[in-house]
Gaussian input, Z-matrix of N, CA and C with variables (Angstrom, degrees):
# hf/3-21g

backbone

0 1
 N
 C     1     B1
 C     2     B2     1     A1
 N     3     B3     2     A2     1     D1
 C     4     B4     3     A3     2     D2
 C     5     B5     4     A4     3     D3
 N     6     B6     5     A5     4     D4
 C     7     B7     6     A6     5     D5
 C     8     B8     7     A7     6     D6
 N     9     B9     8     A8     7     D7
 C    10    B10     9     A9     8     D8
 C    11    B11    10    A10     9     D9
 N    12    B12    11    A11    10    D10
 C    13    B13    12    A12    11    D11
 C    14    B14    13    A13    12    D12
 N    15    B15    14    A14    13    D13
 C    16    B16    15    A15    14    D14
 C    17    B17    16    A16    15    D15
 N    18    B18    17    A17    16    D16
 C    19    B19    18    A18    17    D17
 C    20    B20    19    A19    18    D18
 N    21    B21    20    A20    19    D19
 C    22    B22    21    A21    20    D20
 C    23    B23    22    A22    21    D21
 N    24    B24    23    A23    22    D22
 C    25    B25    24    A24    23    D23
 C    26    B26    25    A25    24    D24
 N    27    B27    26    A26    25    D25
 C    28    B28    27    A27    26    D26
 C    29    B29    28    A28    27    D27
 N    30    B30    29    A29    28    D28
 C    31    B31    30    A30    29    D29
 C    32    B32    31    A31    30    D30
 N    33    B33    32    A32    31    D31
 C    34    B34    33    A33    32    D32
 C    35    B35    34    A34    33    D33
 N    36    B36    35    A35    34    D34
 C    37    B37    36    A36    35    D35
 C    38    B38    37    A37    36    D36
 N    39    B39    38    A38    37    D37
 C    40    B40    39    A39    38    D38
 C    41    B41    40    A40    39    D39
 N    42    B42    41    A41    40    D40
 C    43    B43    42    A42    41    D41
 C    44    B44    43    A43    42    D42
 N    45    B45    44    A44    43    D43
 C    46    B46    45    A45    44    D44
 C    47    B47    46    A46    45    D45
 N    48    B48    47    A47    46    D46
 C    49    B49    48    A48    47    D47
 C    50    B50    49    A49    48    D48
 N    51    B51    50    A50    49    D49
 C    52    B52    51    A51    50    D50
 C    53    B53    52    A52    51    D51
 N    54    B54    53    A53    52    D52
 C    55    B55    54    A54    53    D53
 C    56    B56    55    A55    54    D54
 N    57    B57    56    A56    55    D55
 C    58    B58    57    A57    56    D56
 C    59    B59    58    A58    57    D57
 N    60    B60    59    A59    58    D58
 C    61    B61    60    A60    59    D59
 C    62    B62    61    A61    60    D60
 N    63    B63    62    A62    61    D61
 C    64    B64    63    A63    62    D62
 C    65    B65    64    A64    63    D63
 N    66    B66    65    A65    64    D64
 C    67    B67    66    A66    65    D65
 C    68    B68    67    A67    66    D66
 N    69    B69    68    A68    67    D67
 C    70    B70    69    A69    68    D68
 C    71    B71    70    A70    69    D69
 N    72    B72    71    A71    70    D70
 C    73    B73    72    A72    71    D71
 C    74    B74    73    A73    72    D72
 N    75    B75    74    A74    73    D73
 C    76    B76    75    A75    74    D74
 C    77    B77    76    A76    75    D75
 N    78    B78    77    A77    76    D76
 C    79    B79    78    A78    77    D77
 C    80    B80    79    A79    78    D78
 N    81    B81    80    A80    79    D79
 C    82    B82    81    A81    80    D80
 C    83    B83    82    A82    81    D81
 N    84    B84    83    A83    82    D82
 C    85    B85    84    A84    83    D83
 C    86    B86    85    A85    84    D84
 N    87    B87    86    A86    85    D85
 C    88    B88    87    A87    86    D86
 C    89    B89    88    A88    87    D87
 N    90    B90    89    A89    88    D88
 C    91    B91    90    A90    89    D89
 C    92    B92    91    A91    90    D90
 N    93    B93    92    A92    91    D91
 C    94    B94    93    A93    92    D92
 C    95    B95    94    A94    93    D93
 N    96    B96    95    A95    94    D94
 C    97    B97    96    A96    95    D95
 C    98    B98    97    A97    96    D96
 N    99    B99    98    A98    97    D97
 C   100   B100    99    A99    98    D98
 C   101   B101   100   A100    99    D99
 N   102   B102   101   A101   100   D100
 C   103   B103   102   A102   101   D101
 C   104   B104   103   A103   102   D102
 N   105   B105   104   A104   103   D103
 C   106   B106   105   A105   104   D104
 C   107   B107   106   A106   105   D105
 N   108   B108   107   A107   106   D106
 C   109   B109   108   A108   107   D107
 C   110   B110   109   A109   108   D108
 N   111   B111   110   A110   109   D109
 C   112   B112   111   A111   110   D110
 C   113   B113   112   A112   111   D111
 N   114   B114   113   A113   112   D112
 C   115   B115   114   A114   113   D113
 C   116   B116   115   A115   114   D114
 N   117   B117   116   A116   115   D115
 C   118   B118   117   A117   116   D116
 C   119   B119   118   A118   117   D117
 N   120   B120   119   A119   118   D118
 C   121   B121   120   A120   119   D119
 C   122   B122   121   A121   120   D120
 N   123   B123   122   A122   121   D121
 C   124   B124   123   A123   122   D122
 C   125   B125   124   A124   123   D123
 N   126   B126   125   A125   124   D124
 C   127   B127   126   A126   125   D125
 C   128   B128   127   A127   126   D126
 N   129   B129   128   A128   127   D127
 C   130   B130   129   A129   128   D128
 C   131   B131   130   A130   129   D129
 N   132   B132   131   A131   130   D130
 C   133   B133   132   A132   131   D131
 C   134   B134   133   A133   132   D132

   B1=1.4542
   B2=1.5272
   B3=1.2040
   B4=1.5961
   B5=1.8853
   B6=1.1101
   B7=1.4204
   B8=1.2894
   B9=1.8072
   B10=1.6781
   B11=1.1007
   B12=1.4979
   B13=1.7390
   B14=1.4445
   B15=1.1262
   B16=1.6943
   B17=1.9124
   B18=1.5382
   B19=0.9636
   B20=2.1311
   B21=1.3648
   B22=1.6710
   B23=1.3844
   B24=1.9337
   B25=1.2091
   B26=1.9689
   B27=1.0082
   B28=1.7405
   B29=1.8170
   B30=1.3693
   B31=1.4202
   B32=1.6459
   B33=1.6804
   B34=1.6320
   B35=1.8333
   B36=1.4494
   B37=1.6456
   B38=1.7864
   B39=1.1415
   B40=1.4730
   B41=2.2927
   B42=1.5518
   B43=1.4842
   B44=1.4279
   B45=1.2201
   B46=1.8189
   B47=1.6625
   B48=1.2805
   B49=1.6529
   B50=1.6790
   B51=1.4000
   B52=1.7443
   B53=1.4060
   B54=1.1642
   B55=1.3089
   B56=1.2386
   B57=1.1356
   B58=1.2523
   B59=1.7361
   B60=1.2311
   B61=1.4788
   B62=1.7799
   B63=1.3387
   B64=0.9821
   B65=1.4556
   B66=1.4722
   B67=1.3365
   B68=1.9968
   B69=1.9633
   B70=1.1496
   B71=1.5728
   B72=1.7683
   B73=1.3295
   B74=1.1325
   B75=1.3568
   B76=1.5324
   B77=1.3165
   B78=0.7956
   B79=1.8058
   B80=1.9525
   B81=1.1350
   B82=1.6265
   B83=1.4744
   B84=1.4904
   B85=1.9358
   B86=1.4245
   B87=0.8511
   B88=1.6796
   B89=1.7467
   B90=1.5700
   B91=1.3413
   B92=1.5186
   B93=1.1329
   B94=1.8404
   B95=1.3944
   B96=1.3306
   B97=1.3733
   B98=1.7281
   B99=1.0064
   B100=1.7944
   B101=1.2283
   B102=1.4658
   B103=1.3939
   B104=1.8445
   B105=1.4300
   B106=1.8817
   B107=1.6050
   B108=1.1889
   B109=1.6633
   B110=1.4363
   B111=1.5171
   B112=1.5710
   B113=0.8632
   B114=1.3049
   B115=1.5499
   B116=1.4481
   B117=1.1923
   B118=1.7565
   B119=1.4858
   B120=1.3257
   B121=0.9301
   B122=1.9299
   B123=1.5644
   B124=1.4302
   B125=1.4720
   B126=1.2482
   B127=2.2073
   B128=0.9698
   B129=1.7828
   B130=1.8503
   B131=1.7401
   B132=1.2018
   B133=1.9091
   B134=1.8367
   A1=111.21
   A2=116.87
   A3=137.50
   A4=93.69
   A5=127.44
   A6=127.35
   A7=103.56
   A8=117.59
   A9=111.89
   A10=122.00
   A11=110.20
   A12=118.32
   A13=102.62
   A14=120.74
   A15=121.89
   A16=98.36
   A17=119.09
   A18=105.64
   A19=97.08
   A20=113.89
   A21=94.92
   A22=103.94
   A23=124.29
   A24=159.26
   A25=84.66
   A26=125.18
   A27=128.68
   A28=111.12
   A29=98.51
   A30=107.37
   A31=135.60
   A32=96.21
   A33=105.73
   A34=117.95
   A35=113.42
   A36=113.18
   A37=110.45
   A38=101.53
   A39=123.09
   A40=102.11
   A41=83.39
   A42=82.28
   A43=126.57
   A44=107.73
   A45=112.37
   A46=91.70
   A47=112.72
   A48=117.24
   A49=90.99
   A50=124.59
   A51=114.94
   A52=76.63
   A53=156.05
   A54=140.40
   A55=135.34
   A56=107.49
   A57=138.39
   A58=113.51
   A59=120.93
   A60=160.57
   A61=86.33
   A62=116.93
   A63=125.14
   A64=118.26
   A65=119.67
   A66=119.14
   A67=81.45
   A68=116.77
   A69=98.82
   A70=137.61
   A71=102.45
   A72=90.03
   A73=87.31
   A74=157.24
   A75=160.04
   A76=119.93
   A77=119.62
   A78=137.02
   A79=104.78
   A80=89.65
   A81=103.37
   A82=95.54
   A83=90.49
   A84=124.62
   A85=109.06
   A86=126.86
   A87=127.26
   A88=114.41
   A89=94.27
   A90=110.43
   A91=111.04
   A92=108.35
   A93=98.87
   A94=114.04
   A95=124.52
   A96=145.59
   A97=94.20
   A98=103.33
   A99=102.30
   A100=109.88
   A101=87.79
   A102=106.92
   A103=125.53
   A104=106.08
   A105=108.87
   A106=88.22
   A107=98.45
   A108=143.89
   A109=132.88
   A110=101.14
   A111=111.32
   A112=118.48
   A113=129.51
   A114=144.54
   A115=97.59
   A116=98.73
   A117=112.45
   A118=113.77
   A119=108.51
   A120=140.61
   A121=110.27
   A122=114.66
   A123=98.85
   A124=120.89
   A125=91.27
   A126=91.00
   A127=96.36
   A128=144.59
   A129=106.24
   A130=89.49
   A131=123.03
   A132=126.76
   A133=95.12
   D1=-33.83
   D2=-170.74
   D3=-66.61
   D4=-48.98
   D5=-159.91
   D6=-102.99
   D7=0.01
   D8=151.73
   D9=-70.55
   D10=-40.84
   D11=-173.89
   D12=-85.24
   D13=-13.76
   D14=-178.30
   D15=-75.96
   D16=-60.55
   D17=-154.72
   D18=-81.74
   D19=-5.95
   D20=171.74
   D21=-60.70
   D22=-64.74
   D23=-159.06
   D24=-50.03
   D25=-45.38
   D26=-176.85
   D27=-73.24
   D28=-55.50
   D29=168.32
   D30=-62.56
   D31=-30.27
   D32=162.88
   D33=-85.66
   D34=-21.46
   D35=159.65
   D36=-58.29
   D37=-69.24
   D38=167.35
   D39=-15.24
   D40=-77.80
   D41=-174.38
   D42=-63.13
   D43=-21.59
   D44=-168.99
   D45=-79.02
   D46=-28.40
   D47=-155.84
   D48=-79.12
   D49=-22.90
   D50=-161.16
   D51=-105.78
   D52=-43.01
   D53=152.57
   D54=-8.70
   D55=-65.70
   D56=168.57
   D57=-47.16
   D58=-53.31
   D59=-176.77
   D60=-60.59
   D61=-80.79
   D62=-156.89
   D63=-76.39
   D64=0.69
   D65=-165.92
   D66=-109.52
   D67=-39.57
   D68=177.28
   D69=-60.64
   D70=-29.32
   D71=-164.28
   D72=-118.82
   D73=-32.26
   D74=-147.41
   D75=-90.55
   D76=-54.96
   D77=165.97
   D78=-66.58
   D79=127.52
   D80=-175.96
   D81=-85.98
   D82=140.71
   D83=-178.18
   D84=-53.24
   D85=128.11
   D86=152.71
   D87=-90.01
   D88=102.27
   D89=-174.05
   D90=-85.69
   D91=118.64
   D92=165.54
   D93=-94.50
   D94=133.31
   D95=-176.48
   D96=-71.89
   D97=122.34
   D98=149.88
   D99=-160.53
   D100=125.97
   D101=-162.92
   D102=-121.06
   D103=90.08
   D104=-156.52
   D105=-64.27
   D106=157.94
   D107=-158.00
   D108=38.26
   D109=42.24
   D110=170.45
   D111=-109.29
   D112=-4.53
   D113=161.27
   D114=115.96
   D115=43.71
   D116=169.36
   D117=-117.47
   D118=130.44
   D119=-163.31
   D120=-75.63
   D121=61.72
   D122=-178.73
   D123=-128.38
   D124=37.40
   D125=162.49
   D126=73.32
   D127=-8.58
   D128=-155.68
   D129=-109.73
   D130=58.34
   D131=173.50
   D132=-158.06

């Protein structure tokens, strides 16, 4: 019973961790543009 809950508890580290992996480098950034003095509104004045 011990090495059922061992290998979910191994297999769900496993997955969150390539998750993790794949959301950092694989999946393209959503960049927001902000751009001071175009009549944009971004705090840095």
């Amino acid at each position: 019973m011990n090495d059922i809950i061992q290998n979910i508890l191994v297999f769900t580290a496993i997955a969150l961790a390539m998750l993790f992996l794949i959301k950092k480098f694989i999946l393209p950034k959503s960049k927001t543009k902000k751009a001071c003095g175009n009549d944009n509104d971004c705090a840095c004045h």
